[in-house]
C-alpha positions in Angstrom: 101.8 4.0 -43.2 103.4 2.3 -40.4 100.4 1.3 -38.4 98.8 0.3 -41.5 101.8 -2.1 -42.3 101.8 -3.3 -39.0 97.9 -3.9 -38.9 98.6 -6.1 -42.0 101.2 -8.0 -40.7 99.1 -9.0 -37.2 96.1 -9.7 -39.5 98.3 -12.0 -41.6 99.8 -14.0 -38.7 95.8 -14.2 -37.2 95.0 -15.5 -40.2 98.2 -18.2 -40.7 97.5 -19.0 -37.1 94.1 -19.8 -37.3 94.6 -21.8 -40.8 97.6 -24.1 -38.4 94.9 -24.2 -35.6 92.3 -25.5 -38.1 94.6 -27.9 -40.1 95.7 -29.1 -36.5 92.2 -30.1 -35.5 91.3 -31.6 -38.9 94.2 -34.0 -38.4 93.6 -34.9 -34.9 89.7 -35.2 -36.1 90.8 -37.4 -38.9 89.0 -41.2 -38.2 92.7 -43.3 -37.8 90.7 -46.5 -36.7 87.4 -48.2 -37.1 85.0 -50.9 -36.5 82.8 -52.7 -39.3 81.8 -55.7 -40.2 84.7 -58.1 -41.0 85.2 -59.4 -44.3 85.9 -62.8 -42.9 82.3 -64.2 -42.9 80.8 -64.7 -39.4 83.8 -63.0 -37.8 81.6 -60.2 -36.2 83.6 -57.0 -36.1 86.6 -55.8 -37.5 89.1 -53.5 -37.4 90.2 -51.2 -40.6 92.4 -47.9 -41.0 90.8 -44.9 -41.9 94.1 -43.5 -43.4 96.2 -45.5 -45.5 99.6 -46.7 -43.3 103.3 -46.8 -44.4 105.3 -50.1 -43.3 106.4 -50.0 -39.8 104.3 -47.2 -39.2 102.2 -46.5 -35.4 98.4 -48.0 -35.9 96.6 -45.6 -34.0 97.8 -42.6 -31.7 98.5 -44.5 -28.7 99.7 -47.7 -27.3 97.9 -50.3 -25.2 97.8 -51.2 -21.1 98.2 -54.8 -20.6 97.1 -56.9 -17.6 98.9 -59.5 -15.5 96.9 -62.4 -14.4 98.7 -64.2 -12.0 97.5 -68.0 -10.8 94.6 -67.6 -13.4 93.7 -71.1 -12.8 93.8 -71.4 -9.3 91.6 -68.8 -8.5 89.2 -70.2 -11.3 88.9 -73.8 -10.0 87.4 -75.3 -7.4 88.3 -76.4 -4.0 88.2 -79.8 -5.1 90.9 -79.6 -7.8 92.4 -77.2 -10.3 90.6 -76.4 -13.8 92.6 -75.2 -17.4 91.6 -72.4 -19.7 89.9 -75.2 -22.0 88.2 -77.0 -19.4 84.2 -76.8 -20.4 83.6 -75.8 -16.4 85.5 -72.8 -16.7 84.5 -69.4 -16.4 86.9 -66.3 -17.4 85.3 -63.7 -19.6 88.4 -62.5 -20.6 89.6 -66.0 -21.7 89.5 -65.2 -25.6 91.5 -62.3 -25.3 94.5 -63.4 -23.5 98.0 -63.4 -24.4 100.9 -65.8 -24.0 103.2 -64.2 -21.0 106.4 -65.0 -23.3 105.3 -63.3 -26.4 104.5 -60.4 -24.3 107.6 -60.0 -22.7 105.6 -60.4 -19.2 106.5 -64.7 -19.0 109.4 -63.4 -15.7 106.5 -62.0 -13.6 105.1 -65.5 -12.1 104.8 -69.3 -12.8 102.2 -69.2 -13.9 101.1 -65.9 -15.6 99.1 -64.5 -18.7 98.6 -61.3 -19.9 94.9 -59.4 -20.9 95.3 -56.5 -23.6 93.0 -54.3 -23.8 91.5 -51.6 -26.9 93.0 -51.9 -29.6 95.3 -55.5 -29.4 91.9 -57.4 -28.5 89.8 -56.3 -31.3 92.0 -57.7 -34.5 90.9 -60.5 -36.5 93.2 -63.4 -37.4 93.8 -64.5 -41.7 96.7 -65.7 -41.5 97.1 -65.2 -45.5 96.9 -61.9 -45.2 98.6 -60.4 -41.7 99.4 -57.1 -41.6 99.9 -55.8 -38.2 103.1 -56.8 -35.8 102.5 -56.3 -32.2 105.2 -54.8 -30.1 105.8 -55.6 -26.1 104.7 -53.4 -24.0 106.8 -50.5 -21.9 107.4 -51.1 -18.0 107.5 -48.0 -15.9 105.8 -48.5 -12.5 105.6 -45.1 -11.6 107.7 -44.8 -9.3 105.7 -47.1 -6.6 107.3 -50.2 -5.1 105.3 -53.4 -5.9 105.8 -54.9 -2.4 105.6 -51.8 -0.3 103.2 -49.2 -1.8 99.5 -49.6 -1.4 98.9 -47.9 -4.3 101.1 -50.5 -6.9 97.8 -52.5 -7.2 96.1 -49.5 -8.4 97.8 -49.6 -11.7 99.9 -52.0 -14.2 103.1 -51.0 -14.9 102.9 -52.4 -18.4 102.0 -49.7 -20.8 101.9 -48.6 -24.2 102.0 -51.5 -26.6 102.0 -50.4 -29.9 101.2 -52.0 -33.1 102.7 -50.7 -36.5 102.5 -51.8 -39.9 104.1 -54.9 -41.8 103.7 -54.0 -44.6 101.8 -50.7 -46.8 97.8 -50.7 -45.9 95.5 -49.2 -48.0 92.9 -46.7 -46.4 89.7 -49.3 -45.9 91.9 -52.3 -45.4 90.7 -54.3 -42.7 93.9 -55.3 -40.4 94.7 -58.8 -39.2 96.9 -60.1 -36.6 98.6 -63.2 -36.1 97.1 -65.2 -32.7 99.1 -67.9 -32.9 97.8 -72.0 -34.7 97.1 -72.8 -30.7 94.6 -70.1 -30.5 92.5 -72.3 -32.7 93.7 -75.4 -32.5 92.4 -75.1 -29.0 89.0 -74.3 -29.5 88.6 -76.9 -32.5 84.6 -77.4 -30.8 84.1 -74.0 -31.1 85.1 -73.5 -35.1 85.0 -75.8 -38.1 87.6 -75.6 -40.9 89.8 -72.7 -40.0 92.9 -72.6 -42.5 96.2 -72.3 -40.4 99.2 -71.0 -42.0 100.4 -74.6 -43.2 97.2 -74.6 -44.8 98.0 -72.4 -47.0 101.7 -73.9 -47.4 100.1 -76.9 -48.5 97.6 -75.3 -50.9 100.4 -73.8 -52.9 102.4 -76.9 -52.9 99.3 -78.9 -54.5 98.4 -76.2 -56.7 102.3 -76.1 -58.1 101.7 -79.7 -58.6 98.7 -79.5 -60.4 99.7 -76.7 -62.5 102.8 -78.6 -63.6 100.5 -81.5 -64.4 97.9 -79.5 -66.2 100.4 -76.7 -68.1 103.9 -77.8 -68.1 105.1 -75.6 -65.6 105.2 -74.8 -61.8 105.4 -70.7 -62.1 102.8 -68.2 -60.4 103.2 -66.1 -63.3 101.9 -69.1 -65.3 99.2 -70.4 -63.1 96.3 -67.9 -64.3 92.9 -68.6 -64.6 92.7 -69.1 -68.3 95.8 -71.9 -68.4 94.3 -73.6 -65.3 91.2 -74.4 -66.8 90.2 -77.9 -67.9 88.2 -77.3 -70.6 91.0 -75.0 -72.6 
């Protein structure tokens, strides 16, 4: 009676133990992330969530590396004279996936310094009417080596783990955007045509109070529907 009791009980915890082990490698199987086609037209890829994401919770599992470049444009230019990032002579793959030193936290490591993040950070899309991902600065841990002494400090950057959570509750299937900043387009004005900003779309909702006051009597979004806004009604 005894052994048969106890062969129960170790065939019940195989059994509970196996079921954990499964449900442990479902979740750590489950798709978190993905590319697609964006749903901004001519945008290339995307990213979406796989899983549907609380506010201010971790996209992903992991955080991201980021990458000093120090003297960017001096090693870029010529001997002759020095080039900037938006120079038509100047050559840096990376160039469209660079940050701003400052809003990475990095802006104290030279005069003249920005930062390349990798994965994750550089493959966002920007609408700025519909952002939904706020980026973090990264963590500093340089592993215990001394960046003047070591020969192995170059090896690795001590700027690590930059996570990205949610601003607000994403759907599973939602495509996720991230704010680059009005410069990062503004900038490149030769390379895109009419990009909305986010005073764009300030100034869209102005005209279309105006109009709506002029048209129904009244400036409320509750009142502004598509049946009251037509001209022919």
């Amino acid at each position: 009676m005894l052994i048969s009791q106890r062969l129960t009980e170790v065939a019940a915890a195989t059994i509970a133990l196996s079921s954990a082990v499964t449900s442990a490698a479902d979740e750590s199987n489950t798709c978190l992330l993905y590319l697609a086609e964006s749903t901004i037209p001519n945008a290339g890829l995307g990213m979406f969530t796989g899983v549907p994401v609380k506010e201010d919770h971790l996209l992903g599992r992991v955080g991201d590396a980021a990458f000093a470049t120090v003297d960017q444009d001096w090693h870029i230019s010529p001997a002759t004279g020095t080039l900037s990032k938006h120079s038509g002579d100047y050559h840096w793959p990376l160039t469209n996936y660079d940050w701003n030193a400052d809003v990475i936290g990095m802006d104290d490591v030279a005069k003249d310094v920005s930062v390349t993040v990798s994965g994750f950070g550089a493959a966002l899309n920007c609408h700025f009417a519909l952002l939904n991902v706020d980026e973090h600065v990264p963590t500093h841990d340089a592993a215990g080596l001394d960046r003047y002494t070591s020969p192995g400090a170059g090896a690795i950057t001590p700027w690590w783990n930059r996570t990205s959570t949610a601003l607000r509750d994403i759907a599973a299937g939602s495509e996720l955007y991230v704010d680059y900043g009005p410069s990062w387009f503004t900038s490149r004005e030769g390379h895109f045509q009419l990009v909305p900003l986010a005073s764009s779309y300030e100034k869209a909702l102005e005209f279309l109070k105006a109009y709506g006051k002029m048209l129904v009597g009244t400036d409320s979004p509750d009142d502004l529907v598509e049946d009251k806004m037509m001209i022919g009604d």
